[in-house]
C-alpha positions in Angstrom: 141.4 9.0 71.3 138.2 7.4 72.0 134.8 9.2 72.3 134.7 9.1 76.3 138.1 10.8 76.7 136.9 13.2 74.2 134.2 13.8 76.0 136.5 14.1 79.6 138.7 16.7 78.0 135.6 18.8 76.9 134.5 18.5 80.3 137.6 19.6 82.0 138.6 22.7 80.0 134.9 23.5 80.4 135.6 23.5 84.2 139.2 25.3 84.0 137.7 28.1 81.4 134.8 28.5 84.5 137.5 29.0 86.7 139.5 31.1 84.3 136.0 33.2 84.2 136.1 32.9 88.4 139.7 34.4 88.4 139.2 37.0 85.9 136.3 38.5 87.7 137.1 38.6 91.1 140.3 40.2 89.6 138.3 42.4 88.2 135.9 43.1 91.1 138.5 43.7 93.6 140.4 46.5 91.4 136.9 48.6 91.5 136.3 48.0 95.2 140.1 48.1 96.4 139.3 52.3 95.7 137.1 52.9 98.5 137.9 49.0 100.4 139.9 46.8 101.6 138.4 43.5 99.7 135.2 42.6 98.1 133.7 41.9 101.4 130.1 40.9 101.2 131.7 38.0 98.8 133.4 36.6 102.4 131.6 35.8 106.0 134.8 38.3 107.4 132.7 41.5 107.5 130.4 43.6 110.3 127.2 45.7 110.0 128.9 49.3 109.9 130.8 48.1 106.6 128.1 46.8 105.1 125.8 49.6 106.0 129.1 52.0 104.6 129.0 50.2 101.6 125.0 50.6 100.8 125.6 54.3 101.0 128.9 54.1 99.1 129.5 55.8 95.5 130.2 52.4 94.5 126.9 50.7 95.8 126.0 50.5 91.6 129.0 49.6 90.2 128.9 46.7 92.5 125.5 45.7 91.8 125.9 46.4 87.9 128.0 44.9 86.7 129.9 43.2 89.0 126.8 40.7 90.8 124.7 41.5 87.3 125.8 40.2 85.2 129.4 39.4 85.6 128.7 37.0 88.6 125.7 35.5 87.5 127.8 34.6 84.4 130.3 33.0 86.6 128.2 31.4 88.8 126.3 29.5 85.7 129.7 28.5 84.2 130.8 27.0 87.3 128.0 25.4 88.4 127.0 24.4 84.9 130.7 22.9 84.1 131.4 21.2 87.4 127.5 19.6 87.4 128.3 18.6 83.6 131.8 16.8 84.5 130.8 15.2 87.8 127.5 13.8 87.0 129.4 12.8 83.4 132.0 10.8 85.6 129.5 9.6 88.3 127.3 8.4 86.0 130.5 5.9 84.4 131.3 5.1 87.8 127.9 4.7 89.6 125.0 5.5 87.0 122.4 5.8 89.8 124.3 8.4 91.9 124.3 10.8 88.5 122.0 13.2 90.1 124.4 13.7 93.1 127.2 15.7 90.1 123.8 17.7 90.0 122.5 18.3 93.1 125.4 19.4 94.4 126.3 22.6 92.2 122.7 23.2 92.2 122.7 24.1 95.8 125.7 26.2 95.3 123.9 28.0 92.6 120.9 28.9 94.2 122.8 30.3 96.9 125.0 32.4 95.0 122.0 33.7 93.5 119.9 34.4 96.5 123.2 36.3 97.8 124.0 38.5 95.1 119.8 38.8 94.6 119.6 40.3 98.4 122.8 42.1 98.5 121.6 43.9 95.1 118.5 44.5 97.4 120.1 46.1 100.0 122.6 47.8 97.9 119.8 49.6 95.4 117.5 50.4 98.5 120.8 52.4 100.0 119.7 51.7 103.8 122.5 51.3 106.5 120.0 50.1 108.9 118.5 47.5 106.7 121.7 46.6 105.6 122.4 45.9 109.1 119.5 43.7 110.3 120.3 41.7 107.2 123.6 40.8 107.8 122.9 37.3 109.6 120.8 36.2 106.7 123.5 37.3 104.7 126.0 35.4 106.3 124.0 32.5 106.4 123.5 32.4 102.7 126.8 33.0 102.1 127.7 30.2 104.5 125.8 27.6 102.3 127.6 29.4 99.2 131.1 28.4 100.1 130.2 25.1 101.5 128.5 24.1 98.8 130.8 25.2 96.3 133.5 23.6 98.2 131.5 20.1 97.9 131.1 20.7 94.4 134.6 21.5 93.6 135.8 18.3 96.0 133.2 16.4 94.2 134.1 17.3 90.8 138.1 16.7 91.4 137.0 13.1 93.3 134.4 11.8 90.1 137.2 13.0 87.7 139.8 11.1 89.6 137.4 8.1 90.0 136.9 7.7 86.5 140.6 8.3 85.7 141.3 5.2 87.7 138.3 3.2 86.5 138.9 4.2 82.9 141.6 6.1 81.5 144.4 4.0 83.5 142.9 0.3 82.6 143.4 1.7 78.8 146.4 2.6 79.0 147.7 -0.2 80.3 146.3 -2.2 77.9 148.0 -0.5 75.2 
C-alpha cells in the first residue's frame, strides 16, 4: 500500500469515527431531552419562541448546557470539522494544490457557527429568561442557518475531494497493476 493511500484511509476513518462521535451523541442528547420534549429542538430551525422560552425555564436547562453543548458537542463539532478539513484539504491539495485552503475554509465556517450557537444558547439557557430567550430566537435561527449550510458544504465537499482523488489516483493505480 503506498504512503498516500495510507494516508487516505487515515483520513477517512478519521471522518467516519467523527461521525460515529456525531451519531453517538445526538443519540445520547435526544434520550435526555425526549423526557420533557419532543426532539432536541434548538439543534433544528423547526422550533418557536414559547418552546424555547419553556425550555430556559426547564429542569433540564443544565443538563443541556452541561454536558450535552459542553463539552460533548464541542467535542463533536472539533472532530468533525477537524476530520473533514484534514481529508478535503488532503485530497484538494493532490488535485488542485492552490485550492487547499478551500478543505479549510469550509469546516471552519461550520465550526464557528456551531460554536457561536451552542455559546448563545448556553447564554440563554444559564440566564433562565423566557423573554430573552424569545427576542433571541431570529439570531438563533440565523446562526443555526449558517450551521447546517455550512456543514452541508463541508460534508459535500469532503465526499466530492475524496471522490476526486479516488479517480485521479487510486483508480490510475490500479489499473496499472
Amino acid at each position: 500500500m503506498s504512503h498516500e493511500t495510507i494516508v487516505t484511509v487515515i483520513l477517512a476513518a478519521l471522518v467516519a469515527i467523527a461521525f460515529g462521535l456525531f451519531w453517538w451523541v445526538g443519540t445520547y442528547s435526544d434520550r435526555v431531552f425526549a423526557k420533557r420534549f419532543r426532539s432536541r429542538f434548538p439543534e433544528t430551525l423547526s422550533y418557536t419562541a414559547n418552546q424555547l422560552g419553556e425550555l430556559v425555564t426547564s429542569d433540564l436547562r443544565m443538563k443541556y448546557v452541561f454536558p450535552i453543548l459542553f463539552p460533548l458537542d464541542l467535542i463533536v463539532m472539533l472532530a468533525l470539522a477537524g476530520a473533514m478539513g484534514a481529508a478535503s484539504s488532503h485530497w484538494i491539495g493532490r488535485l488542485y494544490p492552490s485550492f487547499a485552503w478551500l478543505g479549510l475554509l469550509v469546516p471552519a465556517v461550520y465550526l464557528l457557527s456551531d460554536l457561536i450557537e451552542d455559546c448563545l444558547l448556553a447564554w440563554l439557557l444559564l440566564r433562565g429568561d423566557p423573554n430573552e430567550a424569545a427576542r433571541s430566537v431570529p439570531k438563533l435561527k440565523a446562526i443555526t442557518t449558517i450551521k447546517l449550510v455550512s456543514i452541508s458544504a463541508a460534508i459535500a465537499l469532503t465526499l466530492i475531494s475524496f471522490v476526486g482523488w479516488l479517480f485521479r489516483h487510486a483508480l490510475p493505480m490500479a489499473a496499472a497493476s
